[in-house]
C-alpha positions as CSV (number, residue, x, y, z in Angstrom):
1,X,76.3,74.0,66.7
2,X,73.8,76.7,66.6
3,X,74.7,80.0,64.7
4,X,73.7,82.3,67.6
5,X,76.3,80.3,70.0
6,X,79.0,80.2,66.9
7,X,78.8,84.0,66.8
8,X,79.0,84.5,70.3
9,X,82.0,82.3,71.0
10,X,83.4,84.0,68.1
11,X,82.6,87.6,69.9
12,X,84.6,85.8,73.1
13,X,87.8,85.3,71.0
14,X,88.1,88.7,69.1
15,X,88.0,90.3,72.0
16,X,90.7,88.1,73.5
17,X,92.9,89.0,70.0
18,X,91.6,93.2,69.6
19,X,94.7,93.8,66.8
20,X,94.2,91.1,64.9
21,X,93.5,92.1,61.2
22,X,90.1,91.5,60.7
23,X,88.9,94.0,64.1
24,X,90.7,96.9,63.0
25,X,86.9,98.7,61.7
26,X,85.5,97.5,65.3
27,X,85.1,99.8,67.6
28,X,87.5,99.7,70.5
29,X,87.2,100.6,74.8
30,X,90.4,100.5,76.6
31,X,89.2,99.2,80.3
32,X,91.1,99.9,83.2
33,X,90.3,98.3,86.5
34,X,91.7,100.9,89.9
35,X,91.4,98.9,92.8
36,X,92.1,99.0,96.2
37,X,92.7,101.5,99.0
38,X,94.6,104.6,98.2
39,X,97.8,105.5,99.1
40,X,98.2,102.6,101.5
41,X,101.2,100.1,101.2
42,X,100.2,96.5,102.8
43,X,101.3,93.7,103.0
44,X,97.7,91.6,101.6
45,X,96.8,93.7,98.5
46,X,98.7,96.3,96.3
47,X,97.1,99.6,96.6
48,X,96.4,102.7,94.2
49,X,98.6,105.2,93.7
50,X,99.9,107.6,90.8
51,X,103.3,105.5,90.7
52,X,101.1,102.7,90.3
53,X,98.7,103.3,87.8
54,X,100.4,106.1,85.0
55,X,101.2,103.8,83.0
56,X,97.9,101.6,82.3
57,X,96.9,104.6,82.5
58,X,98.7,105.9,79.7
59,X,98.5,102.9,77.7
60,X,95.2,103.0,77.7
61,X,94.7,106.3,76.4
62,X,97.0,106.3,74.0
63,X,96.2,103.2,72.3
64,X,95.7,103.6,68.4
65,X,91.9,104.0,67.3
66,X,90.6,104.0,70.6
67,X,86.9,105.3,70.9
68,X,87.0,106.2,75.1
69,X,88.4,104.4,78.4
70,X,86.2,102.9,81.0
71,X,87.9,103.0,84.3
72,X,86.3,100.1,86.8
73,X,86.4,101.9,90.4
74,X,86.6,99.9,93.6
75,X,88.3,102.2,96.2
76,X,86.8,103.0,99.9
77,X,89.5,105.9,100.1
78,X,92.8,106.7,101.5
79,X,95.0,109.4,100.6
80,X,93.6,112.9,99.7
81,X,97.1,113.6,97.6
82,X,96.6,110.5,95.4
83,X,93.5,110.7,94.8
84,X,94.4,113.7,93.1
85,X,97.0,113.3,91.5
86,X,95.1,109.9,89.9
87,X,92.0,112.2,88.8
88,X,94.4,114.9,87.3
89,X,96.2,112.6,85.2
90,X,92.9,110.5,84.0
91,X,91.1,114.3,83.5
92,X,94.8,115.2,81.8
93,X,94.9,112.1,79.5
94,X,91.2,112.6,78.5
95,X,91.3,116.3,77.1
96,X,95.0,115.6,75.4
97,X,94.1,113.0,73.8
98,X,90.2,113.7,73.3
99,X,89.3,110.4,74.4
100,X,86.2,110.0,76.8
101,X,86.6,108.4,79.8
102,X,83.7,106.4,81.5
103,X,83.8,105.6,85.6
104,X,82.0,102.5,86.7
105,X,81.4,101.6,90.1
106,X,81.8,98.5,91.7
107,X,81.3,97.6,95.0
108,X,82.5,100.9,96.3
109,X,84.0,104.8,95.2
110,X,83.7,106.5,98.6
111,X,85.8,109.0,99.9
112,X,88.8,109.5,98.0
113,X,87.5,106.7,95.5
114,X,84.7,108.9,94.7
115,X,86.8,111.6,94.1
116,X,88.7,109.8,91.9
117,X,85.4,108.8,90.4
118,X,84.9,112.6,89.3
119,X,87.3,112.1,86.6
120,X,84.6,110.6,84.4
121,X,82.8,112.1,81.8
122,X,79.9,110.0,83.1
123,X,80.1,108.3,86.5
124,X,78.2,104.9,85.8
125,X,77.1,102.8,89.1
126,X,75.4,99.7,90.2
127,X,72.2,100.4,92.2
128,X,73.8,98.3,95.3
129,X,77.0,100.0,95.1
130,X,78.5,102.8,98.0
131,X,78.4,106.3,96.4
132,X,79.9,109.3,98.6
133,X,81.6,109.5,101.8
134,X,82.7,113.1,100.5
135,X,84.4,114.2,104.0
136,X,88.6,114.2,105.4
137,X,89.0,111.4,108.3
138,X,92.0,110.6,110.3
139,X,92.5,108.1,112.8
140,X,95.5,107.0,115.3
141,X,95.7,105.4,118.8
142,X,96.5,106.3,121.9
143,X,99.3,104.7,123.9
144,X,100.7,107.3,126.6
145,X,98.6,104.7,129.3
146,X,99.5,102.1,128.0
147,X,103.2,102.4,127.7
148,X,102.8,104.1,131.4
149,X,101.4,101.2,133.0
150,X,104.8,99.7,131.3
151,X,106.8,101.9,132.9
152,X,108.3,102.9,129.6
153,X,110.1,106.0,129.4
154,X,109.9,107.7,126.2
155,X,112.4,110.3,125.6
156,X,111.9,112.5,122.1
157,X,114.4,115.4,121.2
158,X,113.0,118.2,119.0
159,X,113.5,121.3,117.5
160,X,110.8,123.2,117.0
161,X,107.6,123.7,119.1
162,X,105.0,121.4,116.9
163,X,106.9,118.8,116.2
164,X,105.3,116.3,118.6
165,X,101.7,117.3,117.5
166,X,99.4,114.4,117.7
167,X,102.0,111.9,119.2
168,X,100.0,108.6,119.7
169,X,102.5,108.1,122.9
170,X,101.4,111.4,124.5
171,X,98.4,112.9,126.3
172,X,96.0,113.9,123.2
173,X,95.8,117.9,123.4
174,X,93.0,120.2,122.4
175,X,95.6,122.6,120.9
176,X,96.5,119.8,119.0
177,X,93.1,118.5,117.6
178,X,92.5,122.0,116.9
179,X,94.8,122.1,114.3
180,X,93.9,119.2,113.2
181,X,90.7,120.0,112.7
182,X,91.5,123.2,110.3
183,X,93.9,120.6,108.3
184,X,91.0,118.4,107.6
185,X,88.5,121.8,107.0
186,X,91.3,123.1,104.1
187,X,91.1,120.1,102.5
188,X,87.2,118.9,103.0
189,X,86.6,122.2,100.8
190,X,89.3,121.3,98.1
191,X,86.6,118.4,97.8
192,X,83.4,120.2,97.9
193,X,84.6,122.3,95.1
194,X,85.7,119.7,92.7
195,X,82.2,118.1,93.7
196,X,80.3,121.1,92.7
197,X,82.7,121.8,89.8
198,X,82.1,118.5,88.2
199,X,78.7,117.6,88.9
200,X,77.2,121.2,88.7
201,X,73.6,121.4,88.4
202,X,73.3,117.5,88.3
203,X,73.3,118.0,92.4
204,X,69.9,117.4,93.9
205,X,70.9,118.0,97.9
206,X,71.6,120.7,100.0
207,X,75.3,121.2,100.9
208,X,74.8,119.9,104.7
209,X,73.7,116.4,102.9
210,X,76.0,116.2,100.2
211,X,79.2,116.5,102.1
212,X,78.5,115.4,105.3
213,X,80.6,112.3,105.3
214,X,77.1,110.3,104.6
215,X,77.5,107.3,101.9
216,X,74.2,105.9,99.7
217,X,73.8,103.6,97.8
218,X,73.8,103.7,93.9
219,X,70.1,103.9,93.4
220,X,70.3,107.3,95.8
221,X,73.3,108.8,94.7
222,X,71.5,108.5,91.2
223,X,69.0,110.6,93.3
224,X,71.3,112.6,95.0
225,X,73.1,113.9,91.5
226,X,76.8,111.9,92.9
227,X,76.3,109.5,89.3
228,X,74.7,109.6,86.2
229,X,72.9,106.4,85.5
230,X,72.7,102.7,86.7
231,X,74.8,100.0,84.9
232,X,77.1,97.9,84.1
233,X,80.8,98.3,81.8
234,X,79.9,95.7,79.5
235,X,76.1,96.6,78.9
236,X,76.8,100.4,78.7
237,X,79.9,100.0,76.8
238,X,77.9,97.4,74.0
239,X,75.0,100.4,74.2
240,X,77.5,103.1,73.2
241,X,79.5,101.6,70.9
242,X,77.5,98.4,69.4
243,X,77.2,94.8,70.1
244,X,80.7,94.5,67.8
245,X,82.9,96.6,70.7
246,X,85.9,95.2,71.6
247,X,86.6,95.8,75.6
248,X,90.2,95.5,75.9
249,X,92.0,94.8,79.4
250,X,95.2,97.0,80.1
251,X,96.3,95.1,83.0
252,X,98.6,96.5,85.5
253,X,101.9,95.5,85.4
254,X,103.3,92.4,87.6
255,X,105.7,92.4,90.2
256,X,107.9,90.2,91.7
257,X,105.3,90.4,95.0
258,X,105.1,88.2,97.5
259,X,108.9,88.3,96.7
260,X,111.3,91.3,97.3
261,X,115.2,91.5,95.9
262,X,117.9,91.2,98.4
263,X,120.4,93.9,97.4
264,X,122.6,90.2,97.1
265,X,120.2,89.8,94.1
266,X,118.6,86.9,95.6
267,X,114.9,86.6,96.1
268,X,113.1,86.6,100.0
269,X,109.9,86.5,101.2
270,X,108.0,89.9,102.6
271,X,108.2,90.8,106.3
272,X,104.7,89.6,106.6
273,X,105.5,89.5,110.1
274,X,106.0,92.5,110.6
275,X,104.1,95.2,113.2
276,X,104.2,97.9,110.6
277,X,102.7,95.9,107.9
278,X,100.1,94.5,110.1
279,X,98.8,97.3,111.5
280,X,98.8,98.4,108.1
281,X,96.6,95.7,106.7
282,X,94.2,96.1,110.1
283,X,93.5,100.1,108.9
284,X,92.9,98.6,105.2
285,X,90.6,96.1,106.5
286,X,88.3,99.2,109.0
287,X,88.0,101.1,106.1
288,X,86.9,99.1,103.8
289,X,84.3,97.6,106.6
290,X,83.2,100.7,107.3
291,X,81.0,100.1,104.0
292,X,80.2,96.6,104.7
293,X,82.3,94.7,102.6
């Protein structure tokens, strides 16, 4: 066998077995993969949250004699609040425990995946990946006609004037949107300022460019100032750290999913069936294919 292949297949193993004996001098990167729409519960995939990812993400920065973290992004967005809270504790994590912490973009870090992407010390992308999206959305439907052509009769009891603000079963109001509309502007700027806090003078665009909801590409958000260089985890990681670095997987933790406990004990399947879930798994799929993939 030739000595370049021994070494490599070698390579393969130690990094399969990081706290064996003989690696403790190598250099070690805790790698962290956060995947998946945020804040979103469906039925298909299991999406990000802070519930779901403290403790890899712990793990990972408290390992013993680790050198940074590099965090694998793949998120078109969801929640504004989880996004946050997820960049709070990786930016938290980082300066307690003075470990860096690297991004790396995958397919796509756009809305609130890119704001989880400011978290990094260096935000690392592929030059075909989606940068941006840096903008509030919501969407609903519309049923009043529907349900009137029915002849369902809907009958809601409130107290309190707003309550019934953007009912999908009622006649959409201006009034309504309105509001709506200076929600969304409150927290658009809560994201325009961590932008401009985190990126600084690395920004090549005007305002109306940069946070216009518009999404590039890698190569022109390199451009644009949204991320620092072009590349890969494993190339940029082997640059940094040598060709002896030992990339180390935390994996999140498994569940019991497709399966759910009875409160009997015994095991079920999902309501896969369900409407909810569905309709769910439908607003997963639009935004993600709002980027193309």
């Amino acid at each position: 066998m030739a000595k370049g292949k021994t070494k490599s297949t070698a390579k393969t193993v130690l990094e399969r077995i990081p706290f064996a004996p003989w690696t403790k001098d190598l250099p070690l990167v805790a790698v962290v993969s956060l995947s998946g729409a945020i804040g979103m519960s469906t039925p298909l995939r299991p999406s990000l949250s802070i519930a779901a990812v403290a403790a890899i993400l712990d793990r990972a920065f408290t390992m013993r004699n680790v050198k940074a973290v590099a965090i694998s992004v793949n998120s078109p967005g969801g929640s504004p609040v989880q996004s946050a809270l997820i960049y709070k504790r990786i930016r938290a994590l980082s300066e307690e425990n003075e470990v860096p912490v690297y991004i790396f973009v995958e397919d796509v870090a756009a809305s609130g995946g890119y704001l989880i992407a400011l978290a990094g010390d260096e935000i690392i992308a592929d030059q075909n990946s989606i940068i941006g999206s840096i903008g509030v959305i919501s969407t609903s439907f519309g049923f009043d006609r529907a349900i009137e052509k029915l002849g369902i009769d809907r009958r809601v009891y409130t107290s309190g004037a707003r309550k019934m603000t953007l009912d999908p079963f009622q006649p959409e109001k201006p009034d309504d949107v309105r509001r709506l509309k200076a929600v969304q502007k409150d927290v658009h700027q809560t994201f325009i300022d961590l932008v401009k806090e985190r990126r600084g003078s690395a920004l090549q665009a005007p305002d109306r460019t940069l946070f216009s909801g518009e999404f590039w590409s890698g190569a022109k958000g390199l451009e644009l100032g949204l991320v620092d260089r072009i590349g890969d985890l494993r190339s940029e990681m082997r640059g940094r750290f040598g060709e002896d670095v030992i990339l180390k997987i935390i994996p999140r933790e498994r569940s019991l999913w497709p399966f759910r406990r009875q409160a009997t004990g015994s095991l079920m399947s999902p309501p896969l069936i369900a409407p909810e879930n569905w309709i769910s798994a439908l607003e997963e799929r639009a935004i993600w294919s709002r980027y193309g993939l």
